[in-house]
C-alpha positions in Angstrom: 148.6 106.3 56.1 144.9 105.8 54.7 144.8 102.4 56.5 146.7 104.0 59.6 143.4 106.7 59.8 140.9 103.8 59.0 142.2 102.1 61.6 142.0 104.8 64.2 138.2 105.9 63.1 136.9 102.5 63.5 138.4 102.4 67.0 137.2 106.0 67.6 133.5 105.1 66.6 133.6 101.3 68.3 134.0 103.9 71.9 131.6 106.4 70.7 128.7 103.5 70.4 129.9 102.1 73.4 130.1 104.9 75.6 126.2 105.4 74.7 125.9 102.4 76.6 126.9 100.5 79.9 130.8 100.4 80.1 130.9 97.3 82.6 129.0 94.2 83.4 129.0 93.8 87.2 127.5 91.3 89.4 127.1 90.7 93.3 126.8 88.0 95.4 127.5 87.4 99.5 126.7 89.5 102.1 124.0 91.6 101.0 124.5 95.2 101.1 124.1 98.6 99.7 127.5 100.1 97.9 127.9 102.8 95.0 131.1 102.1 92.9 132.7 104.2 90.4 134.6 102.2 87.7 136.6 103.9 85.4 138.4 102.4 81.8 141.9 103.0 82.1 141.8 106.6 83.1 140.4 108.4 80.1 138.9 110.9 81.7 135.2 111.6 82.7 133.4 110.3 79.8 135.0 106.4 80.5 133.6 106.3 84.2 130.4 105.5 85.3 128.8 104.6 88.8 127.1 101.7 89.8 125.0 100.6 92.8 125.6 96.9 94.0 123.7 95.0 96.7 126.2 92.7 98.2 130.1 93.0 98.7 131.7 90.4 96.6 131.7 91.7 93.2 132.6 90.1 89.6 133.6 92.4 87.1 133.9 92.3 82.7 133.9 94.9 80.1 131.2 95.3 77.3 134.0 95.8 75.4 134.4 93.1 72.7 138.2 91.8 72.0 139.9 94.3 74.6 141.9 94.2 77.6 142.2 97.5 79.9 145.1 96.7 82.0 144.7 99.8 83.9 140.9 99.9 84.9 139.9 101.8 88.3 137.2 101.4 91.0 136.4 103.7 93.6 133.8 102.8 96.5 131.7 106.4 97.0 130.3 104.5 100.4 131.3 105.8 103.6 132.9 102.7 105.6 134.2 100.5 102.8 137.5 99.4 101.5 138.4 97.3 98.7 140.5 94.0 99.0 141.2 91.0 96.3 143.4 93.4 94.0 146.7 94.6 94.5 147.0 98.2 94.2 147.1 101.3 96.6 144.6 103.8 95.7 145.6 106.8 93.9 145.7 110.0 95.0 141.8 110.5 93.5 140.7 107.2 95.4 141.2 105.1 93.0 142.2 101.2 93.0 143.5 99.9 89.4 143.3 96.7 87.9 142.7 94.9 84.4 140.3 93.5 83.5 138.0 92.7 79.5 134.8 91.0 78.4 136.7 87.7 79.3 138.0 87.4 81.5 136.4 88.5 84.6 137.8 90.6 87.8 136.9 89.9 91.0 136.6 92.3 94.1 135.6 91.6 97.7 134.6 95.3 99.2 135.0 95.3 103.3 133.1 97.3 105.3 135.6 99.2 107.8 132.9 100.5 110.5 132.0 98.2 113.6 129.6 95.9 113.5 127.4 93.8 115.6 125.6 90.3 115.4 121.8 89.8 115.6 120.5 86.9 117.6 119.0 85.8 120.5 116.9 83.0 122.3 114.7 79.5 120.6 112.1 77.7 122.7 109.8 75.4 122.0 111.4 74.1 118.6 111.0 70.5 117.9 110.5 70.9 114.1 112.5 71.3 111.4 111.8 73.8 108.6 111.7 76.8 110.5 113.3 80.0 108.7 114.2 83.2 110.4 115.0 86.7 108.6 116.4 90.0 109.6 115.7 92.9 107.6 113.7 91.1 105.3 116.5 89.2 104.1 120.1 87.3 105.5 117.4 84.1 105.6 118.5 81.8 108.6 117.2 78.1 108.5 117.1 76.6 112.1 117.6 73.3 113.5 115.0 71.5 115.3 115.9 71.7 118.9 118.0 74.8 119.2 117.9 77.1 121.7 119.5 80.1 120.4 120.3 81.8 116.9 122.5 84.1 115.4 122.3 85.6 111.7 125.5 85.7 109.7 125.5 89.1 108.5 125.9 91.4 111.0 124.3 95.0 111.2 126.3 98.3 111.7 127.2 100.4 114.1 124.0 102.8 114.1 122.0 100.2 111.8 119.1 98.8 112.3 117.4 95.1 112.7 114.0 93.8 112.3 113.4 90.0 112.8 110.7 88.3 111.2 109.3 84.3 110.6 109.9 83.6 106.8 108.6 80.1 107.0 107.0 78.2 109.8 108.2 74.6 111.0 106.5 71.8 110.2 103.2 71.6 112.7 104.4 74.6 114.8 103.9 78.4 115.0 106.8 80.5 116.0 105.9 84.1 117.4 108.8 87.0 117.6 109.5 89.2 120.8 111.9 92.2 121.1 112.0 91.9 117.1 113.3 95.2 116.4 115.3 98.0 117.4 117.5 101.2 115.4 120.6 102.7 116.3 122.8 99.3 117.0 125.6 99.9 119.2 126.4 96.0 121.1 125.9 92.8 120.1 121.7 91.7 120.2 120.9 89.1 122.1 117.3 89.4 123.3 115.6 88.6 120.6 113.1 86.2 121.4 111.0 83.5 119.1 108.7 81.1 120.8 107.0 78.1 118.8 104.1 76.4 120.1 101.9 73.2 118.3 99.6 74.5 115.7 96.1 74.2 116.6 93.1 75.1 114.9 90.2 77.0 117.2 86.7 76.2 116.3 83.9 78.8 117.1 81.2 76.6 118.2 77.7 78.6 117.6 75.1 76.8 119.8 71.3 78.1 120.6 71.8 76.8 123.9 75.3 77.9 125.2 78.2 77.3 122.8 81.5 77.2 123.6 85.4 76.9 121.7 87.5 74.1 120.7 91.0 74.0 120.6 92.4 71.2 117.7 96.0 70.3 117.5 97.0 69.5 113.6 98.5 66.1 112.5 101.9 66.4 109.9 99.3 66.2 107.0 97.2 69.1 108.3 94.3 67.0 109.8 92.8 67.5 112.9 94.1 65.6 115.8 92.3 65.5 119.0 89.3 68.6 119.8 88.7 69.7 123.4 87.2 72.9 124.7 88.7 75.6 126.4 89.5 76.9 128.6 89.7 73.6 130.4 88.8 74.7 133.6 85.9 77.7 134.7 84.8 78.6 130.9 83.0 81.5 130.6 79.2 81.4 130.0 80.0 82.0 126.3 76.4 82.7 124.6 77.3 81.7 121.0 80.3 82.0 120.1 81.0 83.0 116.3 84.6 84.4 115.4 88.1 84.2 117.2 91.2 86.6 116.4 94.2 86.9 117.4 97.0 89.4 118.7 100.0 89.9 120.8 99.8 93.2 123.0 102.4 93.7 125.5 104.2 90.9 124.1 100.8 88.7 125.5 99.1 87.0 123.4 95.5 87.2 123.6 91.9 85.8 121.8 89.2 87.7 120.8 86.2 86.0 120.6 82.5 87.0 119.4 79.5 85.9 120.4 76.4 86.8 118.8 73.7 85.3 121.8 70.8 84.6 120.4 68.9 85.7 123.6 70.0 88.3 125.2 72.9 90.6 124.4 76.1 89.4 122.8 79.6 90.0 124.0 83.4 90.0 122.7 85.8 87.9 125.2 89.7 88.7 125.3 91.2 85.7 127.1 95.1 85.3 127.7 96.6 81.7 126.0 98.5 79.3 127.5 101.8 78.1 126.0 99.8 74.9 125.1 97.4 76.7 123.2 94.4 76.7 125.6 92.8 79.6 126.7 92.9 80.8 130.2 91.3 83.6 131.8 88.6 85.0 129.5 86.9 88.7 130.0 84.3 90.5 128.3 85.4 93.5 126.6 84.9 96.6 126.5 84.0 97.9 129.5 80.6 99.8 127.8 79.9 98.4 124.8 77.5 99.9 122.3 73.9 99.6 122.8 72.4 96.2 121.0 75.5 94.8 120.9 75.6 91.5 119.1 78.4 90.7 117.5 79.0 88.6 114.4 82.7 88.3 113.7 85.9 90.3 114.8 89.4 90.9 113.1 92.4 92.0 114.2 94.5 95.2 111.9 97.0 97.4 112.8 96.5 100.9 111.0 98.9 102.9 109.0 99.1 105.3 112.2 100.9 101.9 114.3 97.8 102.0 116.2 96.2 98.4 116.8 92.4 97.7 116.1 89.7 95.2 116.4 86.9 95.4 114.1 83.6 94.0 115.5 80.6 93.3 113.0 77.6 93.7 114.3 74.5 91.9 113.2 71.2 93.9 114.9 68.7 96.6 114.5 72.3 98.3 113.8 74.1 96.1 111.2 77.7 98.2 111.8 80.7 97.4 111.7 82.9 98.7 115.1 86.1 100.1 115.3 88.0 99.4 118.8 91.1 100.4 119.7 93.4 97.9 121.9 94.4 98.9 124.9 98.1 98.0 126.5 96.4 95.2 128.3 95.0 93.8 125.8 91.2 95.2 126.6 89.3 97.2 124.1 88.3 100.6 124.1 85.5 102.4 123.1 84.3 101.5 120.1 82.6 103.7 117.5 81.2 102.9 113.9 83.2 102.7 110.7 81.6 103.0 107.2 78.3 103.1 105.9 75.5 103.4 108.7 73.1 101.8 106.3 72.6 98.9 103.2 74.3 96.2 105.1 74.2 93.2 107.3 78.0 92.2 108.3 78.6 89.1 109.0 82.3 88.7 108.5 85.4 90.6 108.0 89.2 90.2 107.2 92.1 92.5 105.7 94.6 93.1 103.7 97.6 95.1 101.7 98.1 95.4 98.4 98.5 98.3 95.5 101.5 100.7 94.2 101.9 102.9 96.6 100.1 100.0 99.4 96.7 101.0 100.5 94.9 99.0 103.4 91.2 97.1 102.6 88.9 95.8 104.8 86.8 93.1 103.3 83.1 92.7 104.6 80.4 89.7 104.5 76.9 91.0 104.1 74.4 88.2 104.5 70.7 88.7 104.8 68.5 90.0 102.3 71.3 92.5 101.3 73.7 89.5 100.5 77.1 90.9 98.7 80.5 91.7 99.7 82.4 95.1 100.2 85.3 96.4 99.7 86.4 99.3 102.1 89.8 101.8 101.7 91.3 102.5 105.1 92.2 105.7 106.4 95.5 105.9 108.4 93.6 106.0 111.5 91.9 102.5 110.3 88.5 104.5 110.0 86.3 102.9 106.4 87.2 105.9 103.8 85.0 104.5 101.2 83.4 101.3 100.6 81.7 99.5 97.4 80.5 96.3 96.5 83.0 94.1 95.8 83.7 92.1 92.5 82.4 95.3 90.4 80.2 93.1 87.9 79.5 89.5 87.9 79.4 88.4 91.4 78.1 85.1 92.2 74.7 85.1 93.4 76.1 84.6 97.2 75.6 85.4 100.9 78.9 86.0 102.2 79.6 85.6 105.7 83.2 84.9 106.3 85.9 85.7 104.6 89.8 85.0 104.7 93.0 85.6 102.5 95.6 82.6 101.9 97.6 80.4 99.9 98.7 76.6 99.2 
């Protein structure tokens, strides 16, 4: 009898440590997903189940259990719209599906989602590189042939779902842009979703005292330049001195903004449609008023936390500002006001970026001059400068910033 009780304390206080713990060791794998499973050991009641949230459908399932076999395990999917397959067993009256399974030898379960669903796709042109990588909803990554002319990702979205495609990596000496990328509430198959890819080039601002114009560079396979030419190639507009291009589709047109800071007279900012070639071709100034002494010395391209777009233009005068411009639906600017401080700087070149827990949106400005340093400014969701300070904190180089970029190799 004393080895009897022994026998059934030991197994009583193995299951007390181990229901401190994690009962199962589960793992996922295919089409990605979001499921909530309960998995149960052999029906002893509350304390023996837990739930678990998995991220794809196929799952693999063991026991922490060392040396034990539950023959009569359970799983039961709490997500609306799925059904288990890959065990035999009809679920039991509490929605249960049993099954064995120990620390060995593993279980596995495919769960099947049992609402409609609809494929994301749509239309290729202009690929004749390899390497080009599409996602949808930041994952399900897609890797394209040279030369196709549509797509279609595997997993498909849905009903009532959502779908946003995206370029995860660029082919080799192209640039692929995304149209009709998005869209909620899923209820057919997509099909008009659009990605365009177009030769590289490389645009050269080309600051001259007497009348400067822009470049347009393809890119050899080892990132050279190729052959420069200006553009537009026909009727170019009398540029003054051009500084600083940026970039942005609007309307699902793609435009370029370009600064000139003329060293004469007044400057201007240009928004010119591009060609499919990469050349510009017709090129306006923009905006239709812009602010007195205008001479601007770089402009960048951000959308604010509000979805709004905005081109920032810094201004090297008697003012030294930096201007914030809202873009119109035809790709104009609007009236642009000042952002950030109205004194103590000289900007000369700008860029962006996202970073931080939760994410918080900087602008980056070049202050050249006498008052030579760089600042860092927080964004408001409007895209208005909150607060701005110089930029590192201690140590900085002794520098004149003027332009200033983010990347990697």
């Amino acid at each position: 009898m004393r080895r009897v009780l022994l026998g059934v304390f030991a197994f009583l206080f193995s299951h007390a440590i181990f229901a401190s713990g994690s009962f199962f060791n589960v793992s996922a794998s295919g089409a990605p997903t979001q499921i909530s499973v309960t998995l149960c050991l052999d029906s002893r009641g509350p304390f023996s189940c837990q739930t678990y949230s998995v991220s794809a459908q196929d799952l693999s399932i063991l026991t922490t259990v060392p040396n034990h076999t539950y023959p009569f395990a359970g799983i039961k999917i709490n997500t609306p719209n799925y059904t288990i397959s890959g065990v035999q067993c009809a679920p039991t009256g509490n929605g249960y599906c049993k099954f064995s399974v120990s620390d060995t030898s593993p279980t596995n379960i495919t769960i099947n989602s049992t609402a409609s669903t609809y494929t994301i796709g749509g239309s290729l042109s202009g690929l004749t590189a390899s390497g080009l990588i599409l996602q949808n909803n930041g994952a399900d990554n897609l890797t394209v042939s040279s030369g196709a002319s549509s797509f279609q990702f595997a997993t498909p979205v849905v009903s009532g779902g959502s779908y946003s495609v995206t370029v995860y990596q660029q082919p080799t000496g192209l640039i692929c842009y995304v149209a009709n990328a998005s869209g909620t509430n899923v209820s057919a198959n997509v099909t008009n979703v659009s990605v365009s890819c177009s030769t590289q080039n490389a645009y050269v601002a080309n600051n001259a005292f007497s009348g400067g114009d822009v470049y347009l560079c393809s890119l050899n396979s080892d990132g050279n330049f190729n052959t420069c030419a200006t553009t537009p190639t026909t009727s170019p507009p009398a540029w003054g001195s051009p500084t600083s291009i940026a970039f942005a589709t609007v309307s699902d047109v793609p435009y370029a903004y370009v600064a000139a800071n003329n060293e004469f007279s007044a400057g201007s900012v240009f928004y010119c449609t591009t060609l499919s070639n990469g050349n510009f071709d017709t090129c306006n100034t923009t905006p239709a008023s812009p602010p007195s002494n205008w001479e601007p010395s770089a402009v960048a391209i951000n959308t604010a936390q509000d979805g709004h777009m905005y081109a920032y233009v810094a201004q090297t005068s008697s003012t030294n500002s930096v201007y914030r411009c809202p873009i119109n639906s035809d790709g104009s600017l609007g009236a642009c006001a000042t952002t950030g401080p109205t004194s103590g700087w000289v900007p000369t070149g700008i860029t962006f970026a996202t970073t931080g827990t939760p994410t918080t949106q900087y602008a980056y400005i070049g202050s050249g001059g006498t008052l030579s340093k760089l600042e860092q400014c927080t964004l408001n969701n409007d895209g208005t400068f909150n607060t701005c300070a110089i930029t590192p904190t201690s140590g900085a180089p002794s520098w004149t910033p003027f332009g200033i970029t983010f990347g990697s190799v």
